[in-house]
MDTraj code that builds the backbone (N, CA, C; nanometers):
import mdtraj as md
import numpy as np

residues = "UNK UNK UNK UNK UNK UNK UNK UNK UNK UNK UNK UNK UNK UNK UNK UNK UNK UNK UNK UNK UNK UNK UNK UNK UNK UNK UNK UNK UNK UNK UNK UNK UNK UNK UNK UNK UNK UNK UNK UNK UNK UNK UNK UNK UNK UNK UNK UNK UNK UNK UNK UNK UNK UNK UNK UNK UNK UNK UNK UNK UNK UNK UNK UNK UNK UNK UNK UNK UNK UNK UNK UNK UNK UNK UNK UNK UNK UNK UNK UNK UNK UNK UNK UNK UNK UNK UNK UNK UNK UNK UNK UNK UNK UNK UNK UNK UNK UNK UNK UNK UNK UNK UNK UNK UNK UNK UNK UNK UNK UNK UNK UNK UNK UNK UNK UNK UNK UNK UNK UNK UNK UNK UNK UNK UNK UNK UNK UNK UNK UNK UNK UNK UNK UNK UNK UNK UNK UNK UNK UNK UNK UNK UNK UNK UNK UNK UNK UNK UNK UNK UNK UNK UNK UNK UNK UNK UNK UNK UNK UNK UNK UNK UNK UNK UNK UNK UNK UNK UNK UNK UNK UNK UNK UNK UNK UNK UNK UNK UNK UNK UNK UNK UNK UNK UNK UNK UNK".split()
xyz = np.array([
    [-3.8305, 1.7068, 1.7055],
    [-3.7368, 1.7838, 1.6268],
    [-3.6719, 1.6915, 1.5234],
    [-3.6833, 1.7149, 1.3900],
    [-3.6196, 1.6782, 1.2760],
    [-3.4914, 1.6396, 1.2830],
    [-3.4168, 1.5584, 1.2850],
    [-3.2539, 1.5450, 1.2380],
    [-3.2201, 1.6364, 1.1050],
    [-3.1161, 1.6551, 1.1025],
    [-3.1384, 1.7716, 0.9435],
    [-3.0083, 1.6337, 0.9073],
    [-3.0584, 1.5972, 0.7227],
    [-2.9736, 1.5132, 0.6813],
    [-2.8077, 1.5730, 0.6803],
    [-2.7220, 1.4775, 0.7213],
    [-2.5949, 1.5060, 0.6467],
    [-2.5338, 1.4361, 0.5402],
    [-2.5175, 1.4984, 0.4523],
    [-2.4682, 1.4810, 0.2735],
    [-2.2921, 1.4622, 0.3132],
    [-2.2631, 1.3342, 0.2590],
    [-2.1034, 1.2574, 0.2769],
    [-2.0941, 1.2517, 0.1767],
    [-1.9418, 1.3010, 0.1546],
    [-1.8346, 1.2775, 0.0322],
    [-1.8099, 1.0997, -0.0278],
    [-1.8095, 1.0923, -0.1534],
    [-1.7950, 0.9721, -0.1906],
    [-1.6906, 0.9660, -0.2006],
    [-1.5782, 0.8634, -0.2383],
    [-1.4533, 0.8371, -0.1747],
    [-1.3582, 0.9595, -0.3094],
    [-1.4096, 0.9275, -0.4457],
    [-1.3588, 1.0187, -0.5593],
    [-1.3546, 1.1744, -0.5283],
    [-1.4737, 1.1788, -0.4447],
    [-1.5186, 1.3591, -0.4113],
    [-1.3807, 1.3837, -0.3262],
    [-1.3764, 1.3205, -0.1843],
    [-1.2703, 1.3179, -0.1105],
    [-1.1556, 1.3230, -0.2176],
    [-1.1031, 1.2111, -0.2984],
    [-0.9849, 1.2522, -0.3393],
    [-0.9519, 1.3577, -0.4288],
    [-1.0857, 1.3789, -0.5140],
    [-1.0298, 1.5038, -0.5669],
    [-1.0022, 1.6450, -0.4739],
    [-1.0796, 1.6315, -0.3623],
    [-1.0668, 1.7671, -0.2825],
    [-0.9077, 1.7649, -0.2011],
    [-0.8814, 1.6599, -0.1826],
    [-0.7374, 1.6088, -0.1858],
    [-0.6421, 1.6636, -0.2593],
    [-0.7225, 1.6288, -0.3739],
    [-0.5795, 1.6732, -0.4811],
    [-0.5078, 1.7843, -0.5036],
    [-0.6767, 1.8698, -0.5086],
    [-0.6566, 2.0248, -0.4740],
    [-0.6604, 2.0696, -0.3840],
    [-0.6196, 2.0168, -0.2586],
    [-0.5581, 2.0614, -0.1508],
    [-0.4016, 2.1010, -0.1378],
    [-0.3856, 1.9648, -0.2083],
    [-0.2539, 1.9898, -0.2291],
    [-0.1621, 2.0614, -0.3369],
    [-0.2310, 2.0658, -0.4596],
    [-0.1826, 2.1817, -0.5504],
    [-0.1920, 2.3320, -0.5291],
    [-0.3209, 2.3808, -0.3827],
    [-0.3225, 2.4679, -0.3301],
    [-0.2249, 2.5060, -0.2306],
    [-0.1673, 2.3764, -0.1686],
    [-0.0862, 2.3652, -0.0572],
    [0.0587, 2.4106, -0.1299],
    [0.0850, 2.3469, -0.2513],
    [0.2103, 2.3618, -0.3304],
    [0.2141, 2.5276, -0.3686],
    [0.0802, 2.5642, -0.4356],
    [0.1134, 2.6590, -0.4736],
    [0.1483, 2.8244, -0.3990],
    [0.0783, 2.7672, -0.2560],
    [0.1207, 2.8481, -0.1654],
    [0.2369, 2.8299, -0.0507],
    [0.3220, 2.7315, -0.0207],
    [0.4561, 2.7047, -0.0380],
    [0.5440, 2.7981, -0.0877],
    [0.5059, 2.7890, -0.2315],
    [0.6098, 2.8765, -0.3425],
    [0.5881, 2.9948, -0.3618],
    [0.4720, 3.0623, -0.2787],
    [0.4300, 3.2120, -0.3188],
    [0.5511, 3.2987, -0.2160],
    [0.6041, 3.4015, -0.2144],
    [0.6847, 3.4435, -0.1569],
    [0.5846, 3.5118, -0.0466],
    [0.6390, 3.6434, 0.0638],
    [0.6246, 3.7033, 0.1573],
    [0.5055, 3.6539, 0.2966],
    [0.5145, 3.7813, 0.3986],
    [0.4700, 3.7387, 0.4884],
    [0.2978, 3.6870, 0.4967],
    [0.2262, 3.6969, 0.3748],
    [0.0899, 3.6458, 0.4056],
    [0.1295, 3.4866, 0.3866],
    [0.1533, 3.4743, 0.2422],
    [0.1749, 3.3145, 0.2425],
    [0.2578, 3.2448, 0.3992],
    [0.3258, 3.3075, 0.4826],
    [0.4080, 3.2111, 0.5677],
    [0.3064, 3.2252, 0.6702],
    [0.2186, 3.3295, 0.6910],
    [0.0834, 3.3379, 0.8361],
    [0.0056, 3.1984, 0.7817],
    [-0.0573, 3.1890, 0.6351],
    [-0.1565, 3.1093, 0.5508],
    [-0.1187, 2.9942, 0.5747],
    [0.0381, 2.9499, 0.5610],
    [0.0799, 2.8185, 0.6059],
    [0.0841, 2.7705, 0.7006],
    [0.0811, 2.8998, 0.7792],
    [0.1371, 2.8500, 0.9778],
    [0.0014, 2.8438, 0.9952],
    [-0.1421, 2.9039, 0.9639],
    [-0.2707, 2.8385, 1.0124],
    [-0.3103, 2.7312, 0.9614],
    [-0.2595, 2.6781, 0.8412],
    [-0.2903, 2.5769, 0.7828],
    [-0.2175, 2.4275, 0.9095],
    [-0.1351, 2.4659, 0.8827],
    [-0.0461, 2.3759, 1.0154],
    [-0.1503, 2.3691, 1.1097],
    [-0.1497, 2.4987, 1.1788],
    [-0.2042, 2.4920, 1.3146],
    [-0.3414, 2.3847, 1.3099],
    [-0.4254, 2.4291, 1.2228],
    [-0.5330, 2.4166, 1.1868],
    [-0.5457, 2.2459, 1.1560],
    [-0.4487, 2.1667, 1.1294],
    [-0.4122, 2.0682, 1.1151],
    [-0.3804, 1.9369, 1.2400],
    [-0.2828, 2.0484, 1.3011],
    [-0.2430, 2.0394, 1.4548],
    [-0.3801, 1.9452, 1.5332],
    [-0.4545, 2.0891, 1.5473],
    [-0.5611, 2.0900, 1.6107],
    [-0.6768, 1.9962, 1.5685],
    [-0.6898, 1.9294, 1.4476],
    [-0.7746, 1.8182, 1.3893],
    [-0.7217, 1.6823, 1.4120],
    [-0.5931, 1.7130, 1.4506],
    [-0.4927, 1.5889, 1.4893],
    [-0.5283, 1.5478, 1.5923],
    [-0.5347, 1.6387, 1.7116],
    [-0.5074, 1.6403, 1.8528],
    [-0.6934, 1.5965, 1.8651],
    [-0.7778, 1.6437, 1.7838],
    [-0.9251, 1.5998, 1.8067],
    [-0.9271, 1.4550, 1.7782],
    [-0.8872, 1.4094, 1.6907],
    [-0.9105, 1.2798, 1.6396],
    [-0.8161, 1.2214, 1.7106],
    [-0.7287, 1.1899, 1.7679],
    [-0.6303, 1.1726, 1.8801],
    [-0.7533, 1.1212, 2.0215],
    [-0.8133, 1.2762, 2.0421],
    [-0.8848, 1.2481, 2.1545],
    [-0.9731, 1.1233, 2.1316],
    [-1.0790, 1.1517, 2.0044],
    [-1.2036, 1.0039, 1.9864],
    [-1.1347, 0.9062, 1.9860],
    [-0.9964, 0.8815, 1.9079],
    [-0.9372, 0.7213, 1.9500],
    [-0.8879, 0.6860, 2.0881],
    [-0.8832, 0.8051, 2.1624],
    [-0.8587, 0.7559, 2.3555],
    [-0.9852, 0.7077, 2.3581],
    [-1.1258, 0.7596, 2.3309],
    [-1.2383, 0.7299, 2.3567],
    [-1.2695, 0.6181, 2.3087],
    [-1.2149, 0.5855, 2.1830],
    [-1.2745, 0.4665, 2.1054],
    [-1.2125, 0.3263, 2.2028],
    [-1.3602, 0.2029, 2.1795],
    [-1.3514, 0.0331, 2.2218],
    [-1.2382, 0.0171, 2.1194],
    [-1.2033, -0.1051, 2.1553],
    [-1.1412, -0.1942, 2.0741],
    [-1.2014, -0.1859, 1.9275],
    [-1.3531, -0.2182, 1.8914],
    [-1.4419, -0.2321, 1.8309],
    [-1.4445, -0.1032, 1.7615],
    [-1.4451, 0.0102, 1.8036],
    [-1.4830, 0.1583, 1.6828],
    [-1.3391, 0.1707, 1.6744],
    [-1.2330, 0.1572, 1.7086],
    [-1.0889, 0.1888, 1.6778],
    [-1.0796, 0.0989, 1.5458],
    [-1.1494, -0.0012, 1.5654],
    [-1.1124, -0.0655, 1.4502],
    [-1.1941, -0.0521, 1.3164],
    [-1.3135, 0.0350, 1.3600],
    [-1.3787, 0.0232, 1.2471],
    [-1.3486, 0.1836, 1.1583],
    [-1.2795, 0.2646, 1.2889],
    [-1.2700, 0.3690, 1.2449],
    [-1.1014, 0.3664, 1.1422],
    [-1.0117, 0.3276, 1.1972],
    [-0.8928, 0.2981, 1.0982],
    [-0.8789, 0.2080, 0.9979],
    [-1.0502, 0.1420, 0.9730],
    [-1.0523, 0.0475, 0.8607],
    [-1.1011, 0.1615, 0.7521],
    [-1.1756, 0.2604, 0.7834],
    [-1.2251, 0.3740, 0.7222],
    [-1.0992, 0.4248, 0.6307],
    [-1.1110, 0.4430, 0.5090],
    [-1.0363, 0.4451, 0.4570],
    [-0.9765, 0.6415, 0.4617],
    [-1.0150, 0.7217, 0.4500],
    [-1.0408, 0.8143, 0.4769],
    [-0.9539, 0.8466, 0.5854],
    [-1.0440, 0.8184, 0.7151],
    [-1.0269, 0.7689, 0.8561],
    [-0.8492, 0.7750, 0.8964],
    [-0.8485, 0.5844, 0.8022],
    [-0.7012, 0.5348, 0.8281],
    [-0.5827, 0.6619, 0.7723],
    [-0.6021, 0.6820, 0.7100],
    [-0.4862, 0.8094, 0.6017],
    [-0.4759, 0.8656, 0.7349],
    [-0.6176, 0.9458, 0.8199],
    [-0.5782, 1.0875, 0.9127],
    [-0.4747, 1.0015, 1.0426],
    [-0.5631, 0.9241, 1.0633],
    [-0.4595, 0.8499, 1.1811],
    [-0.3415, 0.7953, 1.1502],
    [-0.3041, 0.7455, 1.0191],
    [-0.1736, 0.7827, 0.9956],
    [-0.0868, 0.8869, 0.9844],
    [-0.1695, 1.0213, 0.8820],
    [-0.1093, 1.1502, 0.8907],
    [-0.0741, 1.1996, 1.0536],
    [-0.1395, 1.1626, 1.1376],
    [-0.1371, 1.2080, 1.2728],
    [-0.0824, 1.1319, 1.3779],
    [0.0020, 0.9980, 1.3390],
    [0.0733, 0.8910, 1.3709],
    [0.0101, 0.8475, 1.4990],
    [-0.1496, 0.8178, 1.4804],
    [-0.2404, 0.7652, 1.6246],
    [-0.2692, 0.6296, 1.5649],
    [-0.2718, 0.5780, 1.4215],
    [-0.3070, 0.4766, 1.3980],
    [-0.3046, 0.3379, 1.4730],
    [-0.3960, 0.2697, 1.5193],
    [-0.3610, 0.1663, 1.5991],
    [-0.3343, 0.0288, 1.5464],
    [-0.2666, 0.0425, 1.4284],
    [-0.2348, -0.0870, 1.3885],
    [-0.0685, -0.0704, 1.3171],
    [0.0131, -0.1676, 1.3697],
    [0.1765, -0.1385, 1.2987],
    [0.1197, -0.1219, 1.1769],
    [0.2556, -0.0235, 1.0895],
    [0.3010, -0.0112, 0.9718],
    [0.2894, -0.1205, 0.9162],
    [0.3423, -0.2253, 0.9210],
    [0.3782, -0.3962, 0.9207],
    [0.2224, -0.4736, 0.8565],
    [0.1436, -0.4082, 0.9378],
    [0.0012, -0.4780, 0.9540],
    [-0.0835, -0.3933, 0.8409],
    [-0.0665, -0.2732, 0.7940],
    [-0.1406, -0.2356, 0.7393],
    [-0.1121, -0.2447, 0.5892],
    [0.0338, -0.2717, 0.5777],
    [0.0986, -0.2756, 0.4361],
    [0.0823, -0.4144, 0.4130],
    [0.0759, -0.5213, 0.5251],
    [0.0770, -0.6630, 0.4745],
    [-0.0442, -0.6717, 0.4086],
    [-0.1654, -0.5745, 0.4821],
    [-0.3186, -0.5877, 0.4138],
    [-0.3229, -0.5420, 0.3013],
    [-0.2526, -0.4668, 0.2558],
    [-0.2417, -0.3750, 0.1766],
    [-0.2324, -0.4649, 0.0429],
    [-0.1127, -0.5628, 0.0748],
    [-0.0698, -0.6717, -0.0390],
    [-0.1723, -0.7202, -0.0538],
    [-0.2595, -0.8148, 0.0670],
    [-0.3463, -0.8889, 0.0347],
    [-0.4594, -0.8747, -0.0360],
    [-0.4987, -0.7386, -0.0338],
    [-0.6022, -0.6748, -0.0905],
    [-0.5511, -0.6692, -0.2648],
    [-0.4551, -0.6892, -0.2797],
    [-0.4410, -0.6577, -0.4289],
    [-0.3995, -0.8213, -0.4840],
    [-0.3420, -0.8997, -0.4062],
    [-0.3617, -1.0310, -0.4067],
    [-0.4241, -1.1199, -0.5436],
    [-0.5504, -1.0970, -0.4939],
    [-0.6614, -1.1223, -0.6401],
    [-0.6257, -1.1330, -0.7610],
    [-0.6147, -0.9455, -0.7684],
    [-0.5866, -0.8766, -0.9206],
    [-0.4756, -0.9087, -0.9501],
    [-0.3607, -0.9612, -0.8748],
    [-0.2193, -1.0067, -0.9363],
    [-0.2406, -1.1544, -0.9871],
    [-0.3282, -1.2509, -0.9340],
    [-0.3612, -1.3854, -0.9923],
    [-0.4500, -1.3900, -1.0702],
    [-0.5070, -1.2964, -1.1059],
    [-0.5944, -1.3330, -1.1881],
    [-0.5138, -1.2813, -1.3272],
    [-0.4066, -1.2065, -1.3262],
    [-0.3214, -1.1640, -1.3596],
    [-0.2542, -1.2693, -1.4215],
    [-0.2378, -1.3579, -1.3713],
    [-0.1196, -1.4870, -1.3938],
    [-0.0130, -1.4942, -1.2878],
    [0.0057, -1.4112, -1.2072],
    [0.0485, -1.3922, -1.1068],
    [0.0669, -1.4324, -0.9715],
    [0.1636, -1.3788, -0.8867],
    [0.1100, -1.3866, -0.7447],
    [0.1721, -1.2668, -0.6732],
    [0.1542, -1.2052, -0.5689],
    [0.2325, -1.1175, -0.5043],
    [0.1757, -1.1477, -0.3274],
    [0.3352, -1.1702, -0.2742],
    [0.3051, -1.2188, -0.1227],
    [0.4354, -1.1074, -0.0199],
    [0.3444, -1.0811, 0.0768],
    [0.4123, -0.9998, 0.1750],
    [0.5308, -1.0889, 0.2701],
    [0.6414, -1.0350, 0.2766],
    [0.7683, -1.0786, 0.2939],
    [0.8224, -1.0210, 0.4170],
    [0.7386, -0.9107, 0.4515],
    [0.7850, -0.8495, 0.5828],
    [0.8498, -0.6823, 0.5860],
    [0.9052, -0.6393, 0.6587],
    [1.0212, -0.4971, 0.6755],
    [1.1024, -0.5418, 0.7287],
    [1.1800, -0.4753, 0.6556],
    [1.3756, -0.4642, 0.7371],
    [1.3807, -0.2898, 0.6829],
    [1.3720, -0.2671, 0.8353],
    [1.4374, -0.1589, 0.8810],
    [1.2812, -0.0623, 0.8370],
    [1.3240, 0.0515, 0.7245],
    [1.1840, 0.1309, 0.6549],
    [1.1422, 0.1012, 0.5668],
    [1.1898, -0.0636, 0.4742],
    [1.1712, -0.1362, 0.3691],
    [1.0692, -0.2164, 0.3447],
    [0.9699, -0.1773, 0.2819],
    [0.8570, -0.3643, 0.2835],
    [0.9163, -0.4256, 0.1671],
    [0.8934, -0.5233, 0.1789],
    [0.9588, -0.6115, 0.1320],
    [0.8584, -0.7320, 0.0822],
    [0.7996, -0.7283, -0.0491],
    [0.7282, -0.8271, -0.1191],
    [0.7989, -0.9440, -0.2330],
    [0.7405, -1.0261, -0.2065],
    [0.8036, -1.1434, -0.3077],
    [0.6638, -1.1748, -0.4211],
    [0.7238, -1.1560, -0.5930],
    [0.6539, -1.0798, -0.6801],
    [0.7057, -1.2228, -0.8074],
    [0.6094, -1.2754, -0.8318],
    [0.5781, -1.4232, -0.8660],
    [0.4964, -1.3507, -1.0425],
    [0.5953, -1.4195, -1.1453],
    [0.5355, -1.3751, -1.2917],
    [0.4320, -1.5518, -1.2905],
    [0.3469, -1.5119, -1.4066],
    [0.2623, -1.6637, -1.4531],
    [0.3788, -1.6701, -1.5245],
    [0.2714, -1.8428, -1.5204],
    [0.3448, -1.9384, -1.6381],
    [0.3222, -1.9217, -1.7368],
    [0.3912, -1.9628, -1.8391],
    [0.3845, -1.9776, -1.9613],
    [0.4409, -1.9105, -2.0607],
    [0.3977, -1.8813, -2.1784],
    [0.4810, -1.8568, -2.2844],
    [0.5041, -1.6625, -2.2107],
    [0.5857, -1.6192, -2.2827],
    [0.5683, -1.4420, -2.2006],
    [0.5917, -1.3884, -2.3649],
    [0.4623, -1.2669, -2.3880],
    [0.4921, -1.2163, -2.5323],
    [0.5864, -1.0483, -2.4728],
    [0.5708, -1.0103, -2.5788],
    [0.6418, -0.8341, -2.5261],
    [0.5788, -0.8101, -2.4201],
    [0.4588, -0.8181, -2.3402],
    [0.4220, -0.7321, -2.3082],
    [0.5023, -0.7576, -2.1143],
    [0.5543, -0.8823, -2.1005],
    [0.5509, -0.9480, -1.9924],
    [0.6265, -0.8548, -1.9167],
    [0.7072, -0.7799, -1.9373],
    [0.8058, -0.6603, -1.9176],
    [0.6958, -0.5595, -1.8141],
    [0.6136, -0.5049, -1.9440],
    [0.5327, -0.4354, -1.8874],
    [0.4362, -0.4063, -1.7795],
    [0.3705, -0.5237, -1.8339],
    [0.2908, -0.6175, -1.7077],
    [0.3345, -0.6426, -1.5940],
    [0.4707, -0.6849, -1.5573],
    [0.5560, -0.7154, -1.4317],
    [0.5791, -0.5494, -1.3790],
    [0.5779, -0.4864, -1.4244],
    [0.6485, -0.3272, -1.4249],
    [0.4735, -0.2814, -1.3757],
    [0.3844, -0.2553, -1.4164],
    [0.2698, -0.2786, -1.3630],
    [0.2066, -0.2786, -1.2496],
    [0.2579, -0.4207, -1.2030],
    [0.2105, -0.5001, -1.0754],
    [0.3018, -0.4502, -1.0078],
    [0.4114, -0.4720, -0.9644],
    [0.4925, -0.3679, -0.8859],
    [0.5120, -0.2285, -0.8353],
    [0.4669, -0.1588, -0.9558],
    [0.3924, -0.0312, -0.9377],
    [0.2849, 0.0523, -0.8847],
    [0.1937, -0.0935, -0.8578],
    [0.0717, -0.1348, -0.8104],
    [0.0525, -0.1117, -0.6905],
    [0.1917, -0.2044, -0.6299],
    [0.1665, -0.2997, -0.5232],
    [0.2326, -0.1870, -0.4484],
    [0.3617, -0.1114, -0.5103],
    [0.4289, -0.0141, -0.4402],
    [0.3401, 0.1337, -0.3977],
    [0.2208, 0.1451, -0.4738],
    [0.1444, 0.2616, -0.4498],
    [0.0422, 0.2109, -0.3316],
    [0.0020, 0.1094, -0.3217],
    [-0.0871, 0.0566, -0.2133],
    [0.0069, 0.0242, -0.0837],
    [0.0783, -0.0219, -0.0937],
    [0.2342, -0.0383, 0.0579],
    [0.2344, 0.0877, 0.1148],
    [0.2825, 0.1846, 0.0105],
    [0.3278, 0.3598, 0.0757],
    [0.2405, 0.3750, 0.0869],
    [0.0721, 0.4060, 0.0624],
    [-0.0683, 0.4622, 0.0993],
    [-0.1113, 0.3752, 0.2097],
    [-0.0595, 0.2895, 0.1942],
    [-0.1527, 0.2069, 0.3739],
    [-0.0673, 0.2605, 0.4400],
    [0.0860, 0.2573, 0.4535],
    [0.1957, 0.2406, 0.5291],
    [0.3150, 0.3396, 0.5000],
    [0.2527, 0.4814, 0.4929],
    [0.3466, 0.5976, 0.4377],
    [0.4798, 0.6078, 0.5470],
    [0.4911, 0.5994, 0.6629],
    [0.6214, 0.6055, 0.7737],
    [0.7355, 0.4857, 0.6621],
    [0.6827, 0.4002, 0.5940],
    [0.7402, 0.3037, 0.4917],
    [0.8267, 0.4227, 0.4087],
    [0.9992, 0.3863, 0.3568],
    [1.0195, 0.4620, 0.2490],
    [1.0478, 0.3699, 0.1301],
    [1.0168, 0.2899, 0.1254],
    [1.0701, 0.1973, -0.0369],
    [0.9725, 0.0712, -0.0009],
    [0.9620, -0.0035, -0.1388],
    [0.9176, -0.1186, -0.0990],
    [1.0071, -0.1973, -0.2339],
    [1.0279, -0.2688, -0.1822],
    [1.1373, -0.4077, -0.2680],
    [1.1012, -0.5131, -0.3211],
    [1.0876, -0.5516, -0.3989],
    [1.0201, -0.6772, -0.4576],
    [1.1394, -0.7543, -0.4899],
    [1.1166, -0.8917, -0.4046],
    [1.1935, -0.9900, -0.3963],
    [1.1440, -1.0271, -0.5159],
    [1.2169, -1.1178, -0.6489],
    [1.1460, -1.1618, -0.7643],
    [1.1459, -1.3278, -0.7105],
    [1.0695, -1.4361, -0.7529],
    [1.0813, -1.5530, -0.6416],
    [1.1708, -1.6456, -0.7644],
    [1.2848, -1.7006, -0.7748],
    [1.3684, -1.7791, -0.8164],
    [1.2446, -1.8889, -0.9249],
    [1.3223, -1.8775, -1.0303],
    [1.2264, -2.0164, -1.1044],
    [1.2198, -2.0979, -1.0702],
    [1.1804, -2.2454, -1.0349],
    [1.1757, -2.3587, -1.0015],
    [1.2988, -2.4079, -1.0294],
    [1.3355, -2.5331, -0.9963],
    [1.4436, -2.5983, -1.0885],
    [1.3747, -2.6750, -1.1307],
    [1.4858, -2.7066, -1.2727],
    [1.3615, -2.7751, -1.3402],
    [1.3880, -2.9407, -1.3071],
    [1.3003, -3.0371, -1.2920],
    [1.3188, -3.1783, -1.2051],
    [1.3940, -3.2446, -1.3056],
    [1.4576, -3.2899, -1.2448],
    [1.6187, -3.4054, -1.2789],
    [1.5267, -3.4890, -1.3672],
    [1.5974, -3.4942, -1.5171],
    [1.6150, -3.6110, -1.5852],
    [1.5467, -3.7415, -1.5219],
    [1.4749, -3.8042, -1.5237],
    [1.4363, -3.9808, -1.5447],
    [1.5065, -4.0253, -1.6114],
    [1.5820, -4.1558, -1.5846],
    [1.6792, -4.2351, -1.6149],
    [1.6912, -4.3565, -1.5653],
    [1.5963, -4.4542, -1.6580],
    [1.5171, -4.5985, -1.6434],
    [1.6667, -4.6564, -1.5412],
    [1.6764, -4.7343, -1.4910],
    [1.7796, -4.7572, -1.4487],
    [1.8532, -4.9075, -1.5221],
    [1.7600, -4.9519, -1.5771],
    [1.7878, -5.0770, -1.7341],
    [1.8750, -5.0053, -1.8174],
    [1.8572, -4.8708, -1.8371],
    [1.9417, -4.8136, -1.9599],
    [2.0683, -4.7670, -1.9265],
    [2.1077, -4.7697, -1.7922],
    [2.2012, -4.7652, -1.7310],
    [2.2902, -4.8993, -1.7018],
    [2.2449, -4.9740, -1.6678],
    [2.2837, -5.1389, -1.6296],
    [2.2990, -5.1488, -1.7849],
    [2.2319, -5.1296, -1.8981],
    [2.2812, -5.2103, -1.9982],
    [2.3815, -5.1204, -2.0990],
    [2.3713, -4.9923, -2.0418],
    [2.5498, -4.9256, -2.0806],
    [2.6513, -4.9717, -2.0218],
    [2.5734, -5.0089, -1.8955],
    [2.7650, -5.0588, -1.8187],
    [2.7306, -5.1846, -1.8660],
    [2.6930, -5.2717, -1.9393],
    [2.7240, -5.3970, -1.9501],
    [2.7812, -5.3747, -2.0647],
    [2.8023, -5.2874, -2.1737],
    [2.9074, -5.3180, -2.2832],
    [3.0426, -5.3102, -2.2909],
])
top = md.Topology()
chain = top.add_chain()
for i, resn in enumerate(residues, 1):
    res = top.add_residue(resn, chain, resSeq=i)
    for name in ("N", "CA", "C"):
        top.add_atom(name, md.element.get_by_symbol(name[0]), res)
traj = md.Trajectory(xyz[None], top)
């Protein structure tokens, strides 16, 4: 007997069906009377019940498919939407930074995970060196924006994320031959 192929969503397909899930979801929210509130309460239910399934395969899942299944990007979102995820908030937003890491240095940049206090992540957000034209504003505004959309999407139970800015260097003390000193105090 044949396997019959199964045809998978590419990650864009998924998000657009996403998108319009949710502009469907909005727009029936706002529709008034009793069909829209049955439409919502199966939508729930219906939700419920995909929760409580995927709930069950992670009792089932090793160490090993738990992890490969909440690395799933897809995957990770439901087990967060369904708060089964098996990795802290903490852990998934720190990856979250690291993964964007790169694109902030190659940037001129750096951006490093700093931790949570309380529902806060908390990143420390490093500009390059050098001269800064107009745009450096922007660019910094950017990366933060960046970094704050990847924190809340790994780590949505998160409500803010804070960017520590990291203090300039100081700049190193003056050299001061110590001859040119001895021969001021000698006049």
């Amino acid at each position: 007997m044949a396997e019959a192929a199964t045809t998978r969503l590419a990650d864009p397909d998924v998000e657009a069906r996403l998108a319009r899930l949710d502009d469907l979801l909005e727009g029936l929210a706002s529709a008034p009377g009793p069909t829209t509130r049955s439409a919502t309460e199966a939508v729930g239910l219906l939700t419920e019940v995909y929760g409580e399934a995927l709930a069950r395969v992670m009792d089932h899942a090793d160490g090993r498919l738990a992890e490969l299944l909440a690395g799933d990007e897809l995957l990770g979102h439901l087990l967060v939407l369904h708060d089964i995820h098996p990795e802290s908030a903490e852990l998934r937003a720190a990856r979250a930074v690291e993964r964007l890491r790169p694109a902030v240095r190659e940037r001129g940049g750096d951006v490093e995970w700093a931790g949570v206090e309380g529902q806060v992540a908390r990143v420390r957000l490093t500009s390059g060196g050098g001269g800064c034209g107009s745009g450096c504003g922007s660019g910094a505004t950017d990366v933060t924006e960046a970094v704050r959309a990847a924190v809340l999407a790994a780590a949505p139970e998160l409500t803010a994320v804070e960017p520590l800015t990291a203090a300039a260097p100081a700049p190193a003390p003056a050299f001061v031959p110590l001859t040119t000193l001895t021969h001021r105090g000698a006049r």
